[in-house]
GUTOR-969534 format. One record per residue (C-alpha): residue in one letter; x, y, z. Coordinates in steps of 0.02 Angstrom, whole numbers, padded with zeros to 5 digits, always signed. Example, Ala and Ser with C-alpha at 12.3 -4.5 7.8 and 13.67 -1.06 7.14 Angstrom:
% GUTOR-969534
A+00615-00225+00390
S+00684-00053+00357
END
This chain:
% GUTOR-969534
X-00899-02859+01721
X-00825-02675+01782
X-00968-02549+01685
X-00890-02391+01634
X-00994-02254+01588
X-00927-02154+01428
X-01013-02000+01361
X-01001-01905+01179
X-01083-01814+01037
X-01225-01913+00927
X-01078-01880+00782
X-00980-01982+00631
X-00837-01963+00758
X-00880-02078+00868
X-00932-02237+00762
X-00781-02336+00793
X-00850-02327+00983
X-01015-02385+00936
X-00931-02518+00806
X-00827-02601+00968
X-00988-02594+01066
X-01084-02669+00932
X-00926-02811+00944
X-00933-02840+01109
X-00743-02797+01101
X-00768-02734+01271
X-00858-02859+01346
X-00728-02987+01285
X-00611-02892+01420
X-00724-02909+01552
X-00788-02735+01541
X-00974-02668+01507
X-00964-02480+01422
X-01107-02396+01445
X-01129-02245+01295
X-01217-02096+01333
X-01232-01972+01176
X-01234-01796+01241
X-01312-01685+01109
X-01292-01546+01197
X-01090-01564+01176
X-00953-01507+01291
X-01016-01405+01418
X-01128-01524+01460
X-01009-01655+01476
X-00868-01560+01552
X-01025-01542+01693
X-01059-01725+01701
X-00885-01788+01701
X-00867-01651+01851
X-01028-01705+01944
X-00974-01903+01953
X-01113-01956+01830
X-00980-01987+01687
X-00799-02077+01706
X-00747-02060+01516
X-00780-01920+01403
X-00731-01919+01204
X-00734-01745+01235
X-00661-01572+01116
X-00478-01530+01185
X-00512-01303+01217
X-00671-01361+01303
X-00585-01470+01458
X-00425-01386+01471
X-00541-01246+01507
X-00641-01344+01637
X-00482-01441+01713
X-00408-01259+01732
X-00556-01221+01826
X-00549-01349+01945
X-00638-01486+01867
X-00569-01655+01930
X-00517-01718+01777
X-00371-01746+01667
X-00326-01784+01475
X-00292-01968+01445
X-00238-01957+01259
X-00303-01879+01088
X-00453-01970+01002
X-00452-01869+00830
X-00275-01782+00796
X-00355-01681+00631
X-00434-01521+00673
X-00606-01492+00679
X-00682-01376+00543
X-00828-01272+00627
X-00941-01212+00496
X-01026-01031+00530
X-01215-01009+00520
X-01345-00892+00475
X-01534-00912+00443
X-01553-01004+00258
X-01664-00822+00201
X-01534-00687+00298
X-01448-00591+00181
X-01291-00611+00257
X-01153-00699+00146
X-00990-00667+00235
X-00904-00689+00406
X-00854-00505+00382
X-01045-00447+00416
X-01079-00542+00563
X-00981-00428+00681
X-01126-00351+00758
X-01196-00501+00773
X-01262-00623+00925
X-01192-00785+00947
X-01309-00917+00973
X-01206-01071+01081
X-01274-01218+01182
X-01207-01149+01316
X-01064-01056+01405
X-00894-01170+01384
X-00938-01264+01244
X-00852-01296+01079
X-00994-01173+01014
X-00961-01033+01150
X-00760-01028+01138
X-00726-01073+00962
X-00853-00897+00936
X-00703-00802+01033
X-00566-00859+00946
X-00650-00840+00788
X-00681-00654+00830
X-00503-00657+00866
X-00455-00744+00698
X-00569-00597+00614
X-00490-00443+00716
X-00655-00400+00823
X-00653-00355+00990
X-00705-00506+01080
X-00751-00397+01244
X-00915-00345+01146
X-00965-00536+01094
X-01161-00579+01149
X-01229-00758+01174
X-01396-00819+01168
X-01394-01017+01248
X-01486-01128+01118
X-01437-01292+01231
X-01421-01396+01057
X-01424-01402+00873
X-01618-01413+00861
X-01609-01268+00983
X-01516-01175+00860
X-01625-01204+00691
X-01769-01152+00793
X-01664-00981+00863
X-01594-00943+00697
X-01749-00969+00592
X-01868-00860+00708
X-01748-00708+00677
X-01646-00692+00801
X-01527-00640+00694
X-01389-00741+00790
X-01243-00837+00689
X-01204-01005+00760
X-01053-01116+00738
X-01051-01304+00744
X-00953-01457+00662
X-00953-01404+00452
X-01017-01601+00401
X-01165-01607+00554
X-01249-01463+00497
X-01226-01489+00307
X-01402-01582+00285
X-01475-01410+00370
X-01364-01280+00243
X-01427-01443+00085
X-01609-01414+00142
X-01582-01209+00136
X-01629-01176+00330
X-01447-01130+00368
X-01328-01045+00269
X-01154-01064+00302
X-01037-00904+00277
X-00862-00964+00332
X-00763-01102+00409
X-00663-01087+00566
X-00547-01228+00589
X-00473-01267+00760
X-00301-01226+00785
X-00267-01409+00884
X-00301-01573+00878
X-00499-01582+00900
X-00566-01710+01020
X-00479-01805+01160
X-00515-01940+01279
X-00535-01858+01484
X-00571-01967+01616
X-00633-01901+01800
X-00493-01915+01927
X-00572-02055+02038
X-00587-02166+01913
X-00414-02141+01861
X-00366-02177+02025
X-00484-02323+02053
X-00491-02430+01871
X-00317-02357+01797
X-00315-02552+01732
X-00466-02557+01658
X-00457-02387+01569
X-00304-02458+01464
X-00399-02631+01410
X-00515-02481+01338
X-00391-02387+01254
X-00297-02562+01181
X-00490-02595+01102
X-00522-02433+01026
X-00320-02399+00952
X-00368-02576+00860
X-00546-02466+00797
X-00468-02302+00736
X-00315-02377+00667
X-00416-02477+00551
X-00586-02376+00530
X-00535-02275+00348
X-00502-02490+00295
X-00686-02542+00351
X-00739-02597+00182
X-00891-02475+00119
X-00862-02382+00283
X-00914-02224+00193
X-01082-02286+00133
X-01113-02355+00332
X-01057-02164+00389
X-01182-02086+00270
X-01325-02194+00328
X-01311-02195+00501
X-01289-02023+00504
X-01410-01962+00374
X-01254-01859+00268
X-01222-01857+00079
X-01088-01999+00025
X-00996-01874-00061
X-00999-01752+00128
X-00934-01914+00237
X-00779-01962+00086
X-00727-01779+00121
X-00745-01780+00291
X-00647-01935+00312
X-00505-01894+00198
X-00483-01734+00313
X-00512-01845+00480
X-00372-01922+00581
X-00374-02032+00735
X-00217-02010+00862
X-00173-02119+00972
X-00028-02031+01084
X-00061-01907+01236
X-00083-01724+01201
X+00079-01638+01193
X+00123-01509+01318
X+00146-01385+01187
X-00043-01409+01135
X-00094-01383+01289
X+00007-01222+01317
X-00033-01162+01166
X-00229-01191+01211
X-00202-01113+01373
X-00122-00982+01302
X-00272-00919+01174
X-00409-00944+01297
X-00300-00840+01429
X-00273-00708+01292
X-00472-00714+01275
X-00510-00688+01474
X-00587-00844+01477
X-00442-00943+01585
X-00358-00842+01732
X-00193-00900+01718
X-00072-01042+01619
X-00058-01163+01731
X+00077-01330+01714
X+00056-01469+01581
X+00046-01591+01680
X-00111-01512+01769
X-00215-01556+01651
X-00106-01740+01590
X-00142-01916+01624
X+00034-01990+01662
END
């Protein structure tokens, strides 16, 4: 058995990972995948992948191309979901804020700097026309991080994945203002350079068993009741999410990773565009 450690986020995502697991369709190739969920999200895992404590991450595609540009040893090894992701924007359930317009002032409450949460707030205040040099963070580490930030009155607005936080925005303790979809394919697969170099074999047994998962996952009968249960969502929330949800199964295109590039340089948060195949698995 060659064990493979694989981080994520504790999201709907990422149950046709947990559906091979619970197959032993890895095992079955002689491999033992060990799933860590990460709910502290990207820039966590961009830091474990970096630090040797992670060799696969099913990680969101602005976050790594950030860290790879910044020297993480890392590189993209194909998309996991091609759709984009839809980041819903948060105040406190009782503020009397009702509109992405009146947040401008605002602090931004993120789990922590280079995560979904801290660069998807920048190119939002792009999207909006703000000046993004006078965007202020407060680090909440994680969503329960965030409830309790928001609804002591901090007056921060927080953004995270539109279907997660719908059971908070159901039960009134967020409300959600806007939508800020991402302008790319949402979540890829990165792997850390040494074990590219060491189990290149062993990665593509892993990608063979999970193309078979995604390409069949909307078929799963009653896969939409299993969705809602698991992850404690209304039926009606996961059959929306999932007719709005593709998996991909190709490599990132240079152009998306240009493009990517491109916005986070044009936000000061990269130092320069660097070559495609940088940040590519070949």
């Amino acid at each position: 058995m060659k064990t493979v450690k694989i981080i994520g986020v504790p999201e709907h995502f990422n149950l046709p990972w947990h559906l091979a697991m619970e197959d032993n369709a890895f095992e079955d190739r002689g491999i033992q995948l060990e799933w860590t969920d990460i709910p502290e999200g990207t820039g966590k895992m961009t830091q474990m992948l970096q630090d040797g404590e992670a060799d696969l991450a099913i990680i969101l595609t602005e976050g790594i191309i950030k860290s790879i540009s910044q020297g993480n040893p890392a590189k993209i090894v194909q998309v996991y979901v091609s759709s984009p992701l839809l980041w819903g924007i948060h105040v406190d359930g009782k503020s009397n804020r009702n509109s992405i317009s009146e947040l401008k002032e605002d602090p931004i409450a993120i789990s922590r700097m280079g995560s979904g949460s801290h660069l998807m707030a920048y190119i939002n205040a792009q999207n909006q026309g703000w000046d993004t040099e006078k965007l202020q963070f407060e680090i909440i580490n994680n969503l329960d991080g965030a409830v309790e930030n928001l609804t002591s009155g901090s007056n921060a607005y927080f953004m995270w994945e539109h279907f997660t936080t719908k059971p908070l925005v159901d039960k009134g303790i967020f409300k959600r203002v806007g939508d800020c979809p991402t302008p790319w394919p949402c979540f890829v697969v990165a792997a850390s350079n040494s074990f590219l170099k060491e189990k290149a074999g062993v990665l593509r047994h892993i990608l063979e068993v999970i193309y078979t998962y995604t390409a069949e996952f909307k078929q799963i009968p009653s896969i939409d009741r299993t969705l809602s249960n698991r992850y404690e969502q209304k039926l009606e929330d996961i059959q929306e999410w999932l007719s709005s949800t593709s998996w991909g199964q190709e490599q990132l295109s240079e152009t998306t990773v240009n493009e990517v590039q491109s916005r986070l340089h044009d936000l000061n948060l990269i130092e320069e565009v660097k070559d495609a195949s940088d940040f590519l698995w070949k």
